[in-house]
C-alpha positions as CSV (number, residue, x, y, z in Angstrom):
1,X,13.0,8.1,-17.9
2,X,11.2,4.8,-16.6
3,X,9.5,4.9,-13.8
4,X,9.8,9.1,-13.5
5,X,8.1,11.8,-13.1
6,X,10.0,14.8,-14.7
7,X,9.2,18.4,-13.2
8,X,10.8,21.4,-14.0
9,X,10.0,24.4,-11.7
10,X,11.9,27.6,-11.1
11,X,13.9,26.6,-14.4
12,X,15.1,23.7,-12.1
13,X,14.5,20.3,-13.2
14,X,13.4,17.4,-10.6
15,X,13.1,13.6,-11.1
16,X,10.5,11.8,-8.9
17,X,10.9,8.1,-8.9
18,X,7.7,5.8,-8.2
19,X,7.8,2.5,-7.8
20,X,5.1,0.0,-8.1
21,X,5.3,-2.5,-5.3
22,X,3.2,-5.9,-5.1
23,X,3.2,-8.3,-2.0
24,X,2.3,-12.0,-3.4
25,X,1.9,-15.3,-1.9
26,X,1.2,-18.5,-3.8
27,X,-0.4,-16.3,-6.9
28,X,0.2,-18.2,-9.9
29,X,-3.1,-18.0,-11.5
30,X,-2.5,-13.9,-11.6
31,X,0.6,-13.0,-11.2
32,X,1.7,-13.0,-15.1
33,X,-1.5,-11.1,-16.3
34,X,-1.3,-8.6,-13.0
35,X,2.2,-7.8,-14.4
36,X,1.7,-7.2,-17.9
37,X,-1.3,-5.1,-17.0
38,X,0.4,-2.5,-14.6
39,X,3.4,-2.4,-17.2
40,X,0.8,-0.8,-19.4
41,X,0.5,1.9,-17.2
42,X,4.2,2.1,-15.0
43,X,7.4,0.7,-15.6
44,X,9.3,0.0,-12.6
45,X,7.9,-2.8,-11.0
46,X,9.2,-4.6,-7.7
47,X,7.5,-8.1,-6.8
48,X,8.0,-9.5,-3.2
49,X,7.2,-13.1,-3.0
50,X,6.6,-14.2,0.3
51,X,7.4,-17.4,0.7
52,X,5.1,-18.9,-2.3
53,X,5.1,-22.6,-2.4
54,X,3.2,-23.1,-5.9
55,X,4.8,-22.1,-9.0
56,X,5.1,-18.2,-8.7
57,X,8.7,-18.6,-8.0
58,X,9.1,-20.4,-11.8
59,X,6.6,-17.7,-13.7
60,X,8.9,-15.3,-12.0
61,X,12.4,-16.4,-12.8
62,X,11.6,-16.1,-16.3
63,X,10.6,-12.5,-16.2
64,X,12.9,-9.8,-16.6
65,X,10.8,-6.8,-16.8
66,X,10.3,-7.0,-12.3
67,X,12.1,-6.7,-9.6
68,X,12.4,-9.8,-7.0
69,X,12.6,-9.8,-3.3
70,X,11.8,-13.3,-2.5
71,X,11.6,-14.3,1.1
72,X,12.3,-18.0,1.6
73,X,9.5,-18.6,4.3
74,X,6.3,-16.9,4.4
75,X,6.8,-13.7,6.8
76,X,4.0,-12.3,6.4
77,X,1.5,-9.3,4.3
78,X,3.1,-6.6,6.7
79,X,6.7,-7.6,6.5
80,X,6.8,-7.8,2.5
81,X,5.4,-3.8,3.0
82,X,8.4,-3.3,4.9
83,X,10.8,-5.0,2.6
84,X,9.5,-2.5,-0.3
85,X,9.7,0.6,1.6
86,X,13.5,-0.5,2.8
87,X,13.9,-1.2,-0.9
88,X,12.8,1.9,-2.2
89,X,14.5,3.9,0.1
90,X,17.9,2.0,-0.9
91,X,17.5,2.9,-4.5
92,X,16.3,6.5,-3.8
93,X,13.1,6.3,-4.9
94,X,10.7,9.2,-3.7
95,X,7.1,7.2,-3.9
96,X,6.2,3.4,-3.4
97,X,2.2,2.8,-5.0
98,X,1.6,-0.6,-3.2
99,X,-1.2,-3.1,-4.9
100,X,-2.0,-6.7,-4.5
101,X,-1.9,-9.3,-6.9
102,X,-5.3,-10.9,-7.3
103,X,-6.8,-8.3,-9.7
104,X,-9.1,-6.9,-7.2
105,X,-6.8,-3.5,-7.6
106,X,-7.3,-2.1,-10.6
107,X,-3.9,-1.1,-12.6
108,X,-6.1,1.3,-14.6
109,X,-6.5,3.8,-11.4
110,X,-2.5,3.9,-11.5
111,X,-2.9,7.3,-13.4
112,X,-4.6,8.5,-10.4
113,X,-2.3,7.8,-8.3
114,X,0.4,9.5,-10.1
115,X,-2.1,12.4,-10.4
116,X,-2.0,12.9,-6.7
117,X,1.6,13.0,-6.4
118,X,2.3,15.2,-8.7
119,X,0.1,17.8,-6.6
120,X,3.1,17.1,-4.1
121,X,0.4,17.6,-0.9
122,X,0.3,14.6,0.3
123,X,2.8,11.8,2.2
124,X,-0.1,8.7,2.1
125,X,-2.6,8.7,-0.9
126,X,-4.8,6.0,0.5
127,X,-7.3,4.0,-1.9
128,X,-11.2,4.0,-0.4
129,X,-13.4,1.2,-1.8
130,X,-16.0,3.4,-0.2
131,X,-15.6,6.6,-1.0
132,X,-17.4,7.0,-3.9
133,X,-19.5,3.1,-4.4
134,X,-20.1,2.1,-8.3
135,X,-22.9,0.4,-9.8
136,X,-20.7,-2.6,-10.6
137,X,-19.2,-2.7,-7.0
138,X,-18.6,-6.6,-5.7
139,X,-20.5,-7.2,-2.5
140,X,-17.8,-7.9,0.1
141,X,-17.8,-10.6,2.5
142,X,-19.8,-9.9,5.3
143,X,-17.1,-10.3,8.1
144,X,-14.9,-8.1,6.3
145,X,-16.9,-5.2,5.4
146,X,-17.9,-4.9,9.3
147,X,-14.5,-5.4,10.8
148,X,-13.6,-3.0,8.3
149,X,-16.0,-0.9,9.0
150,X,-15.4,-0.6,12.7
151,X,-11.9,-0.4,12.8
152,X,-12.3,2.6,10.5
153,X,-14.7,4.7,13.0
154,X,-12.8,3.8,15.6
155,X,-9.5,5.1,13.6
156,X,-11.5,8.5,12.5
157,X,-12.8,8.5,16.5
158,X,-9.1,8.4,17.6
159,X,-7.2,10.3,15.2
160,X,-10.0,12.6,13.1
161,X,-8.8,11.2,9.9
162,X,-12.2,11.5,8.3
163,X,-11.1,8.1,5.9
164,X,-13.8,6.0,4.6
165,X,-11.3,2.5,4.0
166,X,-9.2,1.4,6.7
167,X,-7.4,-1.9,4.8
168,X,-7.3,-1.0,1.0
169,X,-3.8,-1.8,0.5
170,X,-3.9,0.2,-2.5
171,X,-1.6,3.2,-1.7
172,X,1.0,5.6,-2.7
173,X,3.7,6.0,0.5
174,X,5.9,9.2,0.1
175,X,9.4,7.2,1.1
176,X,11.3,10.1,2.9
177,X,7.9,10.0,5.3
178,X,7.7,6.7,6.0
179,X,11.5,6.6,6.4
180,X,10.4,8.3,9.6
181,X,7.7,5.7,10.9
182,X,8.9,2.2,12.9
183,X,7.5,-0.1,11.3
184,X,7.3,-4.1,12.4
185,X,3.9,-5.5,12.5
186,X,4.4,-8.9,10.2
187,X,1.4,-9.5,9.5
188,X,-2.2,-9.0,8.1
189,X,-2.5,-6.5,11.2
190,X,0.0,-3.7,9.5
191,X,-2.5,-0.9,8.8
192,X,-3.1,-1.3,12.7
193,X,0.3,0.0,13.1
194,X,0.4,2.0,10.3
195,X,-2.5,4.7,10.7
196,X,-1.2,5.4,14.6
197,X,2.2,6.7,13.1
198,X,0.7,8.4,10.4
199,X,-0.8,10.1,13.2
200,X,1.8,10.1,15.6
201,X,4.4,11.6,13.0
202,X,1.6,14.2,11.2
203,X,2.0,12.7,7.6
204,X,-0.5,14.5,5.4
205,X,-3.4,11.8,4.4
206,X,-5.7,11.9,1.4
207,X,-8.0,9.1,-0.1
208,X,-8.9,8.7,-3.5
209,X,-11.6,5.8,-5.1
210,X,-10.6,2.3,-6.3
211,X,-13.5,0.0,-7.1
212,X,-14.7,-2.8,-4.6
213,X,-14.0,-5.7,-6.2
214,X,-14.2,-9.6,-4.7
215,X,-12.7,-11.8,-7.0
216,X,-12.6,-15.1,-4.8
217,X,-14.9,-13.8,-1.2
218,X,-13.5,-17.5,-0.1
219,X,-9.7,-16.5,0.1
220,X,-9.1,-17.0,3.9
221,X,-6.4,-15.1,6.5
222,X,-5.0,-18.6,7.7
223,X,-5.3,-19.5,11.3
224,X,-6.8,-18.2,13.8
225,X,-7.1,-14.9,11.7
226,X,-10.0,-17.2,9.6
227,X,-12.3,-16.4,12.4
228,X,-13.8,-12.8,12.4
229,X,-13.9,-12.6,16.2
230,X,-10.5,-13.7,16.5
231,X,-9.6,-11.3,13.6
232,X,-10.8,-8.1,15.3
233,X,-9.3,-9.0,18.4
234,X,-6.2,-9.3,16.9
235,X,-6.3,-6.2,15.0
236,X,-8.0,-4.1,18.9
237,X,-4.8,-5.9,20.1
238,X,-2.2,-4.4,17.7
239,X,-4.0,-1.1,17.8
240,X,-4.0,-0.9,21.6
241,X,0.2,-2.1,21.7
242,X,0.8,0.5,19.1
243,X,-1.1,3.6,20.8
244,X,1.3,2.5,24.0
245,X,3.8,2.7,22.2
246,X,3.5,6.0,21.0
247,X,2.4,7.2,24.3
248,X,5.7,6.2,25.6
249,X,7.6,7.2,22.8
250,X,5.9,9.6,20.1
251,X,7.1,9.8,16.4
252,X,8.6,13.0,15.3
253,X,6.5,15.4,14.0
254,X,8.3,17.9,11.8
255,X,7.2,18.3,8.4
256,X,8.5,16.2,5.9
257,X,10.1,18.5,3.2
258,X,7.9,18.3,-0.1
259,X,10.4,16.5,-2.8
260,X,9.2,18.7,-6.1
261,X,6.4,20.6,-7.6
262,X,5.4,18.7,-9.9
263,X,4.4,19.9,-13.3
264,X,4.2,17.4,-15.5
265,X,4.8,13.2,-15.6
266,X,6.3,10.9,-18.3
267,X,6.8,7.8,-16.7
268,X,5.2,5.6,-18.8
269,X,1.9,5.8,-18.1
């Protein structure tokens, strides 16, 4: 079955659906080749465009091997998230592995992924460009790797999550978890959100290595956001409106019912 992991357990059988979900905005020079690369590795693929305004739109409509959410206007990084999660949840799948588009997330660590869910542990498997650094690591922008690195003490000072990579965006989301979050930060600002409900609602978070890679260190936020000061007040901002938030009305936190032991995968991979 496409897109499946098949596990029988207690001479039960259980199908666990992942789907492969991809923000993209104005991404013609990769989106073709990022496509055809993950399809090596998974098979059910959903592409959000977010507004593109170059000729993404075109390379897409002649592709019937992905799924299309487009959104007329640019709405932003963190509301294309939240269109895949409402997607995934509307066509029952259990797991959403979200990537970007400008090959600087590696479709070959995909397996990995899948690994991890099949232990059935977890309800975030996070990707860490630090966790475990490579000899053929890209150097990061400077800006980045500090705000980065900041917001992810701060994160592991608030909430003892012990994580190493607060904005890889390369993740698997356990959907009946994150059914339970409320999420509606648009913007570049969503793991700001995020991590305090992962918190606030006791999701089970693991990390697992992806490879630092900066394929254009000149690709910008847009805006104010292009400025790192007014960046990491932003992101302080969000983080402070979100802990309020929670303060004043906490996330359930009842354990979210494992979907399947998993024994064994073939989804395509």
């Amino acid at each position: 079955m496409p897109g499946s992991i098949i596990a029988a357990a207690f001479d039960w059988e259980i199908c666990v659906k992942v789907l492969i979900a991809i923000p993209i905005h104005n991404e013609e020079k990769y989106v073709e080749r990022v496509i055809d690369k993950i399809h090596a590795f998974h098979s059910d693929l959903l592409v959000i465009d977010d507004g593109s305004t170059d000729r993404t739109p075109q390379l897409l409509s002649h592709r019937s091997d992905v799924k299309v959410i487009r959104h007329p206007v640019n709405r932003g990084y963190g509301k294309s998230l939240i269109d895949a999660f409402a997607y995934a949840e509307a066509h029952d799948y259990d797991w959403v592995i979200t990537m970007d588009c400008d090959e600087q997330h590696e479709p070959e660590r995909i397996p990995a992924f899948i690994e991890a869910i099949e232990t059935d542990k977890w309800d975030i498997i996070s990707g860490s460009r630090y966790l475990s650094p490579r000899g053929d690591d890209d150097l990061p922008p400077g800006d980045r790797q500090s705000i980065n690195a900041t917001i992810t003490v701060m994160l592991n000072d608030l909430f003892d999550f012990g994580i190493t990579d607060a904005f890889c965006g390369y993740k698997a989301h356990r959907v009946s978890a994150m059914r339970r979050l409320r999420l509606t930060e648009p913007g570049y600002a969503f793991p700001l959100q995020l991590w305090p409900q992962v918190w606030s609602a006791g999701l089970r978070l693991t990390e697992i290595p992806v490879r630092l890679i900066y394929n254009d260190p000149t690709r910008h936020f847009g805006g104010n956001l292009d400025d790192a000061g007014n960046r990491l007040r932003h992101y302080l901002d969000v983080l402070k409106s979100e802990m309020k938030r929670l303060n004043d009305h906490p996330l359930e936190t009842a354990s979210v019912e494992p979907a399947s032991v998993v024994e064994s995968c073939c989804c395509g991979r």
